[in-house]
mmJSON file of the N, C-alpha and C atoms, coordinates in Angstrom:
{"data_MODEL":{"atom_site":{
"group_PDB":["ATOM","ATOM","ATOM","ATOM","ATOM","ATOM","ATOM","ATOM","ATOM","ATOM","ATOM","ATOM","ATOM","ATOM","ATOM","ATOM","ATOM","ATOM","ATOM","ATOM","ATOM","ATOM","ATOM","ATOM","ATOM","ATOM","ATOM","ATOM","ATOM","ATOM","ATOM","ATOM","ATOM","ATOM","ATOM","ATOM","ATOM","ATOM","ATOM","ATOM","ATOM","ATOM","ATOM","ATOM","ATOM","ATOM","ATOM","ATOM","ATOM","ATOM","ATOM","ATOM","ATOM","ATOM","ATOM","ATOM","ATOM","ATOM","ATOM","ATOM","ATOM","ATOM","ATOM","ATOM","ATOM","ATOM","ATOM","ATOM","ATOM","ATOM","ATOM","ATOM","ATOM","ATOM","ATOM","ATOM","ATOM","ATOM","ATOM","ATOM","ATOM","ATOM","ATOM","ATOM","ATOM","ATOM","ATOM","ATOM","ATOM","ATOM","ATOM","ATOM","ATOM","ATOM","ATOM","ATOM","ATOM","ATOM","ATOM","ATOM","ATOM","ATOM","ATOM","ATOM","ATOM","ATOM","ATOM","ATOM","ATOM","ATOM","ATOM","ATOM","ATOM","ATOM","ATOM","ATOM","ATOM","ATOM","ATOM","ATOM","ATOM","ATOM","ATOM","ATOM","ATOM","ATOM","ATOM","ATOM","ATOM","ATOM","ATOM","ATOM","ATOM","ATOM","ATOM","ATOM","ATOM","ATOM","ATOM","ATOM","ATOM","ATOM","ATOM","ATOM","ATOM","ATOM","ATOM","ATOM","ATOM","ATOM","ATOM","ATOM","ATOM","ATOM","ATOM","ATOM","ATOM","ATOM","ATOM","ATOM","ATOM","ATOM","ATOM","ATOM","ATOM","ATOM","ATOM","ATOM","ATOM","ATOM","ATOM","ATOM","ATOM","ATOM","ATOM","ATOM","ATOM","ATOM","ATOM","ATOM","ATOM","ATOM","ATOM","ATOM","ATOM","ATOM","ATOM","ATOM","ATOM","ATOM","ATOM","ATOM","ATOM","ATOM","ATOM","ATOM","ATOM","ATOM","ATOM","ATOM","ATOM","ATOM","ATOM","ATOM","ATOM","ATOM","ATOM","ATOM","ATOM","ATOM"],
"id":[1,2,3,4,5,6,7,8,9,10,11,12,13,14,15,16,17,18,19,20,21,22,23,24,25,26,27,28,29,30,31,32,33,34,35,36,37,38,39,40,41,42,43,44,45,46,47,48,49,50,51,52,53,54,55,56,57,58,59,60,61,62,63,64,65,66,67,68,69,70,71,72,73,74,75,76,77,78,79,80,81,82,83,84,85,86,87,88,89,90,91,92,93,94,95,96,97,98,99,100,101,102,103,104,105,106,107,108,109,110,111,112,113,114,115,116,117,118,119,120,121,122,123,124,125,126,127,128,129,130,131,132,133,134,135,136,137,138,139,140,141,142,143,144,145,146,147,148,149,150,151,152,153,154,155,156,157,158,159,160,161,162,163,164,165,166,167,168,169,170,171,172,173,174,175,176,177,178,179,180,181,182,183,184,185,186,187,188,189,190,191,192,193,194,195,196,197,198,199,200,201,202,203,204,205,206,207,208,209,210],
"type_symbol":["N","C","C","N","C","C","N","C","C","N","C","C","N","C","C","N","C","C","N","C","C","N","C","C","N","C","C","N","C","C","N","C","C","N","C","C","N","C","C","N","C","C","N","C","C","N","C","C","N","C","C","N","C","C","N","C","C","N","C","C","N","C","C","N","C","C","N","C","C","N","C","C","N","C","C","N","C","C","N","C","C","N","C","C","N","C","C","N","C","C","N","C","C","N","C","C","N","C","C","N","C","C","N","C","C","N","C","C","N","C","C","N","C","C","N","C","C","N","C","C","N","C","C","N","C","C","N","C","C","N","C","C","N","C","C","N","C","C","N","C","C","N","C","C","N","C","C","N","C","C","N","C","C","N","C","C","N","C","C","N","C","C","N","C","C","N","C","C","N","C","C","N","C","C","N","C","C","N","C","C","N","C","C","N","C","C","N","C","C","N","C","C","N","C","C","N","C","C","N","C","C","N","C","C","N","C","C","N","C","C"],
"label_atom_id":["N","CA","C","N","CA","C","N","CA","C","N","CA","C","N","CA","C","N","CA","C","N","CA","C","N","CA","C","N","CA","C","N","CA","C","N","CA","C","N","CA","C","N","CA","C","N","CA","C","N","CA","C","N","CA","C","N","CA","C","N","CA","C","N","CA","C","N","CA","C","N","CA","C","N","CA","C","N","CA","C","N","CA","C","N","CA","C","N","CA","C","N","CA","C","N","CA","C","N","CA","C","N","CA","C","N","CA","C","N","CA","C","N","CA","C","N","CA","C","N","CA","C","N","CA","C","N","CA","C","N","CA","C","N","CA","C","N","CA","C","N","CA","C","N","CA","C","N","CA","C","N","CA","C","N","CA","C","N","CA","C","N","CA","C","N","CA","C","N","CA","C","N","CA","C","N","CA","C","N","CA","C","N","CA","C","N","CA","C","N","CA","C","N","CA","C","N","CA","C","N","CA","C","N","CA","C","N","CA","C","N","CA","C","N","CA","C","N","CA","C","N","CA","C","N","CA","C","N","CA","C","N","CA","C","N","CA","C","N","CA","C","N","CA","C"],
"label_alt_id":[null,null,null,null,null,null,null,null,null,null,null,null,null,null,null,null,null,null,null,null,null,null,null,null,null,null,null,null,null,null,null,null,null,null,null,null,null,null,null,null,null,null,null,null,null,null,null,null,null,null,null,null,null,null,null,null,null,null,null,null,null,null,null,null,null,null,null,null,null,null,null,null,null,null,null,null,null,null,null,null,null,null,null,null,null,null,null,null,null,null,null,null,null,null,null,null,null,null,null,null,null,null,null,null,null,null,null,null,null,null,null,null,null,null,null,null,null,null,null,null,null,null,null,null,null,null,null,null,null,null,null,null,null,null,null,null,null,null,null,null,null,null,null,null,null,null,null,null,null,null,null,null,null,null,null,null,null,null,null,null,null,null,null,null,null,null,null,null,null,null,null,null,null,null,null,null,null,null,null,null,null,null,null,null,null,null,null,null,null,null,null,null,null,null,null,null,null,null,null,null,null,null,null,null,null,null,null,null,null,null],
"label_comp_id":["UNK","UNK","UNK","UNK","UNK","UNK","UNK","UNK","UNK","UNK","UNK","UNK","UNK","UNK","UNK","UNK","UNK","UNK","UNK","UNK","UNK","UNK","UNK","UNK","UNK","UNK","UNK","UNK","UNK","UNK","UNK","UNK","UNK","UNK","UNK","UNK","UNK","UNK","UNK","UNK","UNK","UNK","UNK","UNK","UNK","UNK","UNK","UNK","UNK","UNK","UNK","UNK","UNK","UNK","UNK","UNK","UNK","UNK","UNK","UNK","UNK","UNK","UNK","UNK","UNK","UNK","UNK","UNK","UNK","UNK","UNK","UNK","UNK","UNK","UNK","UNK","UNK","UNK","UNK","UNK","UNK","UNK","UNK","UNK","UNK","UNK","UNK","UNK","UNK","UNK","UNK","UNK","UNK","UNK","UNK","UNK","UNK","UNK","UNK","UNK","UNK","UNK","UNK","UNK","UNK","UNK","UNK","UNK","UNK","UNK","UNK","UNK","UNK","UNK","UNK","UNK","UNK","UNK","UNK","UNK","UNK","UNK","UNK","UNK","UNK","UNK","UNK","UNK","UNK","UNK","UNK","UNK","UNK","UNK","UNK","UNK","UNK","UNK","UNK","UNK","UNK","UNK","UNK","UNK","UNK","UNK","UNK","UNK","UNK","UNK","UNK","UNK","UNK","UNK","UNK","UNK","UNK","UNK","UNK","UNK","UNK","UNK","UNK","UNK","UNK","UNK","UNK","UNK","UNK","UNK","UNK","UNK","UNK","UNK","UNK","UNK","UNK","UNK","UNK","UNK","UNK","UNK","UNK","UNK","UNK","UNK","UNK","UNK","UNK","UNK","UNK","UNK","UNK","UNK","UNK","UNK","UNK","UNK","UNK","UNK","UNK","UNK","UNK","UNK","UNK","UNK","UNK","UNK","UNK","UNK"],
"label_asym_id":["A","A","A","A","A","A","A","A","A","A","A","A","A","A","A","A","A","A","A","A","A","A","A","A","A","A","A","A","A","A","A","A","A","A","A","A","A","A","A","A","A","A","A","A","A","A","A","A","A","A","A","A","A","A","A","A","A","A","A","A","A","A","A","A","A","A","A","A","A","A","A","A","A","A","A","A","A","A","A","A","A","A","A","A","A","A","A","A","A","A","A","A","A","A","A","A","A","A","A","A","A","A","A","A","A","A","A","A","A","A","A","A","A","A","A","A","A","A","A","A","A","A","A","A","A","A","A","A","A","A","A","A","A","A","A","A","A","A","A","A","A","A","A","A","A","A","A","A","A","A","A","A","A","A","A","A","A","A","A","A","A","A","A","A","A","A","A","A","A","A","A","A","A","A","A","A","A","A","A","A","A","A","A","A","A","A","A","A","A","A","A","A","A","A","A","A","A","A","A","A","A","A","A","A","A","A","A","A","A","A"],
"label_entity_id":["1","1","1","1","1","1","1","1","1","1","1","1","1","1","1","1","1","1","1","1","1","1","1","1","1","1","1","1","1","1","1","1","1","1","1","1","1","1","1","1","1","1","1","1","1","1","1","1","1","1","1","1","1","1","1","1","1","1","1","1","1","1","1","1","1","1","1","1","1","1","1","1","1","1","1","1","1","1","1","1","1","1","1","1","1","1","1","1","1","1","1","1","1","1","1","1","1","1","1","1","1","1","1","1","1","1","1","1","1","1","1","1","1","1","1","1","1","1","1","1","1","1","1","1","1","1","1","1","1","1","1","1","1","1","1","1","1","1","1","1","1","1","1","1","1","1","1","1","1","1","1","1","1","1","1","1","1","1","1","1","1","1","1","1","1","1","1","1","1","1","1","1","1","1","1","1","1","1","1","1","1","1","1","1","1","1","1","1","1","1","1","1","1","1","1","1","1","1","1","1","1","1","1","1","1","1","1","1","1","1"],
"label_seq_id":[1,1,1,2,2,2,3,3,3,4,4,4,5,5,5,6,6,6,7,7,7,8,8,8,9,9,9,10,10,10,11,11,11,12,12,12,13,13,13,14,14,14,15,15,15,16,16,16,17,17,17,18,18,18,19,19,19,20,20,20,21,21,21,22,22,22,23,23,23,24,24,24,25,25,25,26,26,26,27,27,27,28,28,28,29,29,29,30,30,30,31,31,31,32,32,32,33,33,33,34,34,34,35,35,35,36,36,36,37,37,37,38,38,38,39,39,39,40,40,40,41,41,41,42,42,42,43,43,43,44,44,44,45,45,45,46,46,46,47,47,47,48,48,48,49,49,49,50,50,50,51,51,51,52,52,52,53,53,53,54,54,54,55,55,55,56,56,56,57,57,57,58,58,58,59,59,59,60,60,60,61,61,61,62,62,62,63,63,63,64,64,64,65,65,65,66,66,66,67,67,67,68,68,68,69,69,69,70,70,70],
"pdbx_PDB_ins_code":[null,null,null,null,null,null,null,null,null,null,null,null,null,null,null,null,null,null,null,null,null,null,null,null,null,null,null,null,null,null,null,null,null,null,null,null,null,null,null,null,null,null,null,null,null,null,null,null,null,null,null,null,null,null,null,null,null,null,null,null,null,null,null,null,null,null,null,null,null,null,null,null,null,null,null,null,null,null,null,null,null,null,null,null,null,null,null,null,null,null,null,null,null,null,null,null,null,null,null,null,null,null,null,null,null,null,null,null,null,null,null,null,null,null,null,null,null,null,null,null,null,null,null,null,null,null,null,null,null,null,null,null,null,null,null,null,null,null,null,null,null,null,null,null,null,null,null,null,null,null,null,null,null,null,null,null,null,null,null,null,null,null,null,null,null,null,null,null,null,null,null,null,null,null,null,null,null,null,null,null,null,null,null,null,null,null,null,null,null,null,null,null,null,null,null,null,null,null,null,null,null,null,null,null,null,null,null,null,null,null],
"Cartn_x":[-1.394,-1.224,-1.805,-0.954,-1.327,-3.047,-3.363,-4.677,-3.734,-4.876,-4.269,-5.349,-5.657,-6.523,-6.179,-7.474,-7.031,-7.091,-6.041,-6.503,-5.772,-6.035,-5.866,-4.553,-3.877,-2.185,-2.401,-2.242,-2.174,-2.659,-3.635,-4.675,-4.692,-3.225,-3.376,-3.852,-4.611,-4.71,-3.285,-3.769,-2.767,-3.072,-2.309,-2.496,-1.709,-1.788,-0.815,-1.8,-0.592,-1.285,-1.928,-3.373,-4.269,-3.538,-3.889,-3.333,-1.965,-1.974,-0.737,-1.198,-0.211,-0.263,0.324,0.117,0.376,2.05,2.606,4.0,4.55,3.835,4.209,3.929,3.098,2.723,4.14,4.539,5.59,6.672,6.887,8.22,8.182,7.118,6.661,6.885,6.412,7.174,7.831,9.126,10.758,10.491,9.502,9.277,9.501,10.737,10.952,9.613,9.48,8.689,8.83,10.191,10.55,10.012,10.071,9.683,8.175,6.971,6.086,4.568,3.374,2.33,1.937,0.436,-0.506,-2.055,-2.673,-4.373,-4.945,-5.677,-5.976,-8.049,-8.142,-9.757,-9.967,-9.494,-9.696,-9.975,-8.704,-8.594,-6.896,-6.236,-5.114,-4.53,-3.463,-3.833,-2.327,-2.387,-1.679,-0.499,0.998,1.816,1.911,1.353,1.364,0.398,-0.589,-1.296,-1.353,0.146,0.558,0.991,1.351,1.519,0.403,-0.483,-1.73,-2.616,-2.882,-4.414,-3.772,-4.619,-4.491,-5.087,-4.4,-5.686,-6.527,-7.554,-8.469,-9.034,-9.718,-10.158,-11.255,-10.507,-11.03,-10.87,-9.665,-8.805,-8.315,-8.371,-7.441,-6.371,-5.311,-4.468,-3.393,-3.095,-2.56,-1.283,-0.374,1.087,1.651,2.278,2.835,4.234,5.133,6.635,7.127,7.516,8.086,9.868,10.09,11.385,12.043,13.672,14.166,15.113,15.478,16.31,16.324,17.513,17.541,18.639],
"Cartn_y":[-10.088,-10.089,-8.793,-7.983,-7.023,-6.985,-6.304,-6.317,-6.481,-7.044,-7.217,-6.497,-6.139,-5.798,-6.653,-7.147,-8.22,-6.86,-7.108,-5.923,-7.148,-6.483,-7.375,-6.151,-6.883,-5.959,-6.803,-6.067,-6.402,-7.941,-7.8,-9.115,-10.441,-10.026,-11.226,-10.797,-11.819,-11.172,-10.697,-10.065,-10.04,-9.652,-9.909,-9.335,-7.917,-6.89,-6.06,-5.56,-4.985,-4.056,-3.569,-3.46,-2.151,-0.978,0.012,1.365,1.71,0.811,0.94,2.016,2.69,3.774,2.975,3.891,3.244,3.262,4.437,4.478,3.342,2.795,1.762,0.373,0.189,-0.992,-0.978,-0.154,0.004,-0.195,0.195,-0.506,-1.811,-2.632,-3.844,-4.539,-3.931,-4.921,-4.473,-3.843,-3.249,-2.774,-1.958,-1.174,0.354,0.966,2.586,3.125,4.225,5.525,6.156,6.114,7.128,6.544,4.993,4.461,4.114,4.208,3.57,4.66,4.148,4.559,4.12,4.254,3.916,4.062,2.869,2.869,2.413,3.306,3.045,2.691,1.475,1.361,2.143,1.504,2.065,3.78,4.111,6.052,6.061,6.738,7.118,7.939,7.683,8.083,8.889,10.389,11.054,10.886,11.218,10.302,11.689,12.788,13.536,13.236,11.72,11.112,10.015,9.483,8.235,7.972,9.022,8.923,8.879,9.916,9.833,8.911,8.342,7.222,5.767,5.401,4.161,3.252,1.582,0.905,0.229,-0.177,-0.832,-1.93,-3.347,-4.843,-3.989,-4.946,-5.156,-3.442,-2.589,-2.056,-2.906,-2.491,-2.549,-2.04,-2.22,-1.729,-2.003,-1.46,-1.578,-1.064,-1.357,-0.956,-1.187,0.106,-0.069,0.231,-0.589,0.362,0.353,1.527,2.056,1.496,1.077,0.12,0.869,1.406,1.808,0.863,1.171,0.043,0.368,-0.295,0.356,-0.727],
"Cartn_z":[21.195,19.759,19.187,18.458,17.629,16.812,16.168,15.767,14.394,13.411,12.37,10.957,9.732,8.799,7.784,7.133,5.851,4.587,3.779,2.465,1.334,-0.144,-0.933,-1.697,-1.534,-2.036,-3.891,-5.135,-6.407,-6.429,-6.038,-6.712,-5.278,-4.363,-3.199,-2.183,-1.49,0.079,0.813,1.977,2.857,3.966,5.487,6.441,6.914,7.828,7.844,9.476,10.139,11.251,11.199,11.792,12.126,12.798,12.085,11.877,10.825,10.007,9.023,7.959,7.43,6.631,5.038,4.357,2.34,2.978,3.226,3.487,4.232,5.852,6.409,5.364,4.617,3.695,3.102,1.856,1.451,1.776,3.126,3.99,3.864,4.891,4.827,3.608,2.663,1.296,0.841,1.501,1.04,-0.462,-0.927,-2.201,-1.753,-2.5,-2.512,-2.665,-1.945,-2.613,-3.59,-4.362,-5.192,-6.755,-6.723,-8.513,-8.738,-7.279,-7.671,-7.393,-8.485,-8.264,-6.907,-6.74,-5.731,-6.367,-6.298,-6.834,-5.223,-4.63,-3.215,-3.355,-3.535,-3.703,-4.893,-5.931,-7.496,-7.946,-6.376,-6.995,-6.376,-7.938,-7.604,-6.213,-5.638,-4.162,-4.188,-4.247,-4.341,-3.125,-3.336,-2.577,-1.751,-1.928,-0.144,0.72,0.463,1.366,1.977,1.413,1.599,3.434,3.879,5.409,6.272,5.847,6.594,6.064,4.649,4.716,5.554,6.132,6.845,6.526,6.112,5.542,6.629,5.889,6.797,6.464,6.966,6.475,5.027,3.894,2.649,1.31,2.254,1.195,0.047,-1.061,-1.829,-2.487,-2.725,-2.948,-4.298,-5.119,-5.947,-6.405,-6.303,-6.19,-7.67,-8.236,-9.946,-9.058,-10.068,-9.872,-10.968,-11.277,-12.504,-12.514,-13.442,-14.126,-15.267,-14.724,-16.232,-16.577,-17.64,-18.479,-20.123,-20.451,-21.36,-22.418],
"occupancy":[1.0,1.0,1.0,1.0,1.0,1.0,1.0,1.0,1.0,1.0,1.0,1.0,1.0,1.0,1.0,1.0,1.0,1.0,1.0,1.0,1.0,1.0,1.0,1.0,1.0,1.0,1.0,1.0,1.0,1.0,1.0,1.0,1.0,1.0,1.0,1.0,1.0,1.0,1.0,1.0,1.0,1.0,1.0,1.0,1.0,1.0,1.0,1.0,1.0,1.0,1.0,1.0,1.0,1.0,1.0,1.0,1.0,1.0,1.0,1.0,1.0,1.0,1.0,1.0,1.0,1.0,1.0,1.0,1.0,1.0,1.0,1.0,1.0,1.0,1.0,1.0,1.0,1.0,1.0,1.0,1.0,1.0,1.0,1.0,1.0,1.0,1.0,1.0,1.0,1.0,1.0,1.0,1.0,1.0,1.0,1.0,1.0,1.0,1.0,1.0,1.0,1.0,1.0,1.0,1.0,1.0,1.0,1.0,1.0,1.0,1.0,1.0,1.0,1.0,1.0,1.0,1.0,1.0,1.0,1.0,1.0,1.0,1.0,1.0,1.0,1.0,1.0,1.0,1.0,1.0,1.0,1.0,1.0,1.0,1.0,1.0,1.0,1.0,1.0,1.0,1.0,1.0,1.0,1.0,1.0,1.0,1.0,1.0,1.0,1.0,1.0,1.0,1.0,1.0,1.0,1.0,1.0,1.0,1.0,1.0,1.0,1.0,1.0,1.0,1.0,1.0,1.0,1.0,1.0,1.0,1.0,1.0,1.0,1.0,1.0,1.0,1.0,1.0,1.0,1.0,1.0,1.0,1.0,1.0,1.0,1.0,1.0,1.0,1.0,1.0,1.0,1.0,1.0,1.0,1.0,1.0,1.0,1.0,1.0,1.0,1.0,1.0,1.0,1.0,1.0,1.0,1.0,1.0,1.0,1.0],
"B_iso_or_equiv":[0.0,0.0,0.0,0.0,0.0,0.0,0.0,0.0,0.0,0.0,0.0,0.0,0.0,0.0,0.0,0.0,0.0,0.0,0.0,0.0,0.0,0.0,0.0,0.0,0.0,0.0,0.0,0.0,0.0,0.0,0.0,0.0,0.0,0.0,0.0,0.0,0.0,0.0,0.0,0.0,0.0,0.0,0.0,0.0,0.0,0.0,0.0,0.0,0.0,0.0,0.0,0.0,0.0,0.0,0.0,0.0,0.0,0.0,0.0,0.0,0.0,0.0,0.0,0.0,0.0,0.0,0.0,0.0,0.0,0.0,0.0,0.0,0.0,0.0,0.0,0.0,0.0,0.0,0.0,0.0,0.0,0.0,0.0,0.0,0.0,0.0,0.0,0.0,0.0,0.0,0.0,0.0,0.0,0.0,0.0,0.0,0.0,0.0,0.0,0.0,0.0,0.0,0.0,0.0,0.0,0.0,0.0,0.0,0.0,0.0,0.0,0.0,0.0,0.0,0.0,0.0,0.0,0.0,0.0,0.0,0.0,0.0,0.0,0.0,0.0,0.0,0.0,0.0,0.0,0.0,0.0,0.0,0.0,0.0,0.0,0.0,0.0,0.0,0.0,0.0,0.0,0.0,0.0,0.0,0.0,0.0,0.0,0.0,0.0,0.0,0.0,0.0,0.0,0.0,0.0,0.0,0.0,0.0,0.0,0.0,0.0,0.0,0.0,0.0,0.0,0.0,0.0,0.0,0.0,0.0,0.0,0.0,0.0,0.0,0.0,0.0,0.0,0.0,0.0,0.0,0.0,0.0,0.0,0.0,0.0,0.0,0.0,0.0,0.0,0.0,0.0,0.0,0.0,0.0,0.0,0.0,0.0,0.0,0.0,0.0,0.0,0.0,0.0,0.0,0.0,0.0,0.0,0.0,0.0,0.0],
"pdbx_formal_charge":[null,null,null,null,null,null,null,null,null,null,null,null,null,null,null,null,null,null,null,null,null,null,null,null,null,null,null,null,null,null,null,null,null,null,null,null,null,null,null,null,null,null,null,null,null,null,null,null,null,null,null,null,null,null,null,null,null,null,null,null,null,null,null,null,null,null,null,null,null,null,null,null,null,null,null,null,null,null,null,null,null,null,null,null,null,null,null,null,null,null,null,null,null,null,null,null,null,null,null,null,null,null,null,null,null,null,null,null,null,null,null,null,null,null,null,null,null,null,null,null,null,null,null,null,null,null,null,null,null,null,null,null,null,null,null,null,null,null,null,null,null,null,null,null,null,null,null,null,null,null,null,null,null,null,null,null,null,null,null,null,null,null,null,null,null,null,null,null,null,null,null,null,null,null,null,null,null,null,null,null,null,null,null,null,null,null,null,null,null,null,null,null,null,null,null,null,null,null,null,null,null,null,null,null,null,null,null,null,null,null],
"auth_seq_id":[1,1,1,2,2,2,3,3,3,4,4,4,5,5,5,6,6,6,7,7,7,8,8,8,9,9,9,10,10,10,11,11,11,12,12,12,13,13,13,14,14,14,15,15,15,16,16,16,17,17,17,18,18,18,19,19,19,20,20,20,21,21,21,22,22,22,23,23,23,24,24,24,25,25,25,26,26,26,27,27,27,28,28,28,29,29,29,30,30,30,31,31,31,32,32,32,33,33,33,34,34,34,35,35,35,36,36,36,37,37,37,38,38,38,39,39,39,40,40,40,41,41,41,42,42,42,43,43,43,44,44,44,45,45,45,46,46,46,47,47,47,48,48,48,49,49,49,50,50,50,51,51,51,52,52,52,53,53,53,54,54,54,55,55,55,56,56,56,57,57,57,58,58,58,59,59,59,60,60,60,61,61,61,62,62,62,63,63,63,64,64,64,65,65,65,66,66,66,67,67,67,68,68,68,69,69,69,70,70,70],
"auth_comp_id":["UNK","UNK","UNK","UNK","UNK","UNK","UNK","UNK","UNK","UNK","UNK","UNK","UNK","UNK","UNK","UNK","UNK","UNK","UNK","UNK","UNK","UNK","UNK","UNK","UNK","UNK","UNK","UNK","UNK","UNK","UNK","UNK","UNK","UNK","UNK","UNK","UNK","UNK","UNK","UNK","UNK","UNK","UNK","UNK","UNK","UNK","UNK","UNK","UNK","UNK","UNK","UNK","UNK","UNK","UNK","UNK","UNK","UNK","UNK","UNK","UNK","UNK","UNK","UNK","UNK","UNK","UNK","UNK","UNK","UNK","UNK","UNK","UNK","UNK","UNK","UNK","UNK","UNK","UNK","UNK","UNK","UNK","UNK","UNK","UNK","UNK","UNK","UNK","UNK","UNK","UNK","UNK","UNK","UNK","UNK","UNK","UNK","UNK","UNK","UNK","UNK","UNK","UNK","UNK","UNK","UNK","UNK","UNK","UNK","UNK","UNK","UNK","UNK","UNK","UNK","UNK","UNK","UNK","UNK","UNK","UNK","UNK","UNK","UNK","UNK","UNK","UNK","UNK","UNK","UNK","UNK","UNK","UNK","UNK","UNK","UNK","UNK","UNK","UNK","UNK","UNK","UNK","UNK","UNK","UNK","UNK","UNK","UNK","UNK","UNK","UNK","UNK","UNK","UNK","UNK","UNK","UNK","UNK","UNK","UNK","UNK","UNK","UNK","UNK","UNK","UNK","UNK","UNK","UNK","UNK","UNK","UNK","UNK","UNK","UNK","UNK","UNK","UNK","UNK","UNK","UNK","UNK","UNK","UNK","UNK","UNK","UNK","UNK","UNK","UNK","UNK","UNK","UNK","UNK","UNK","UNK","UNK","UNK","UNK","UNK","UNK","UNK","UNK","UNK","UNK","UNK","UNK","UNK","UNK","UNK"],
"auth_asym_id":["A","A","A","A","A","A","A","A","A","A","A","A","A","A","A","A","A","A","A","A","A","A","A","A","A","A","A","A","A","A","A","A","A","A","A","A","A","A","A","A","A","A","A","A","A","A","A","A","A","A","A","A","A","A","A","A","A","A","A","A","A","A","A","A","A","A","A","A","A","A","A","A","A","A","A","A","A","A","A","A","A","A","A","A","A","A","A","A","A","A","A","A","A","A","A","A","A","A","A","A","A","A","A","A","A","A","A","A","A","A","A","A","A","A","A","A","A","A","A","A","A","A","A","A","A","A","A","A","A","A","A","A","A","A","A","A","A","A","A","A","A","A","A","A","A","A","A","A","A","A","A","A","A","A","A","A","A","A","A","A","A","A","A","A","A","A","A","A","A","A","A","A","A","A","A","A","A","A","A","A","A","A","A","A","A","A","A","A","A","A","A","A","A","A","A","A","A","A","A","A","A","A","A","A","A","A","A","A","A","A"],
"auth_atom_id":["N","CA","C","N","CA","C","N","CA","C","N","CA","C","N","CA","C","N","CA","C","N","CA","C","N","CA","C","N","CA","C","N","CA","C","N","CA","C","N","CA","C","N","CA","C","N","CA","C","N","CA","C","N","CA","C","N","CA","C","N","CA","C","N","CA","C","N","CA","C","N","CA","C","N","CA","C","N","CA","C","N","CA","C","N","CA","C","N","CA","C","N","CA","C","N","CA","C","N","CA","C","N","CA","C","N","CA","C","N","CA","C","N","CA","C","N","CA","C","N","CA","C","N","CA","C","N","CA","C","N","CA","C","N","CA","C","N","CA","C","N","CA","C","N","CA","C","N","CA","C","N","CA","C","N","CA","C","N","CA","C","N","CA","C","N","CA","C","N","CA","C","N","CA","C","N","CA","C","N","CA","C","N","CA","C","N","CA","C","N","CA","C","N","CA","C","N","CA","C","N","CA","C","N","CA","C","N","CA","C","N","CA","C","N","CA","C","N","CA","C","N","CA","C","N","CA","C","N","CA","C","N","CA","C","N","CA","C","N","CA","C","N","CA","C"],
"pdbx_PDB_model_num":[1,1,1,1,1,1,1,1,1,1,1,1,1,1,1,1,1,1,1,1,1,1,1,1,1,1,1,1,1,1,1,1,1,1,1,1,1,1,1,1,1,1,1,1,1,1,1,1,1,1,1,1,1,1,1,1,1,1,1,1,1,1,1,1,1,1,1,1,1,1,1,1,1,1,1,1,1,1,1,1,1,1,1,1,1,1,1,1,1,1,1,1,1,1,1,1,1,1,1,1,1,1,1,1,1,1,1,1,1,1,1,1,1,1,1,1,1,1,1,1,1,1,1,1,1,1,1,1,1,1,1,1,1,1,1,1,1,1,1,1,1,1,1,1,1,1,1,1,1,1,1,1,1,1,1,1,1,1,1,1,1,1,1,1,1,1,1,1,1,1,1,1,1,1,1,1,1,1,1,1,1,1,1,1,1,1,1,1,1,1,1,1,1,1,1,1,1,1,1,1,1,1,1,1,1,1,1,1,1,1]
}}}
């Protein structure tokens, strides 16, 4: 069995692979890169670091996605 990290994704727990990246999270919950922020442990987490930070047990994470409409 895979290793697993607990992090708390917008207010829920969750489980995800040890060694997962913001980018692999994102896949995992079928959310584009192109419409959404990132708050990584209450600091905006610039998206040319989204490949390299990796989370780890008791990240948090906070995912905005921006919505147009009109």
């Amino acid at each position: 069995m895979a290793d697993v990290v607990k992090i708390e994704v917008n207010g829920e727990s969750r489980e995800t692979a040890a060694g997962q990246t913001i980018s692999g999270l994102l896949a995992e919950l079928g959310l584009s890169k192109g419409r959404v922020a990132i708050e990584y442990n209450l600091q905006i987490l610039p998206k040319a670091q989204w490949t390299e930070t990796q989370v780890v047990n008791g990240d948090r994470v906070e995912i905005v996605q921006f919505v147009g409409g009109g």
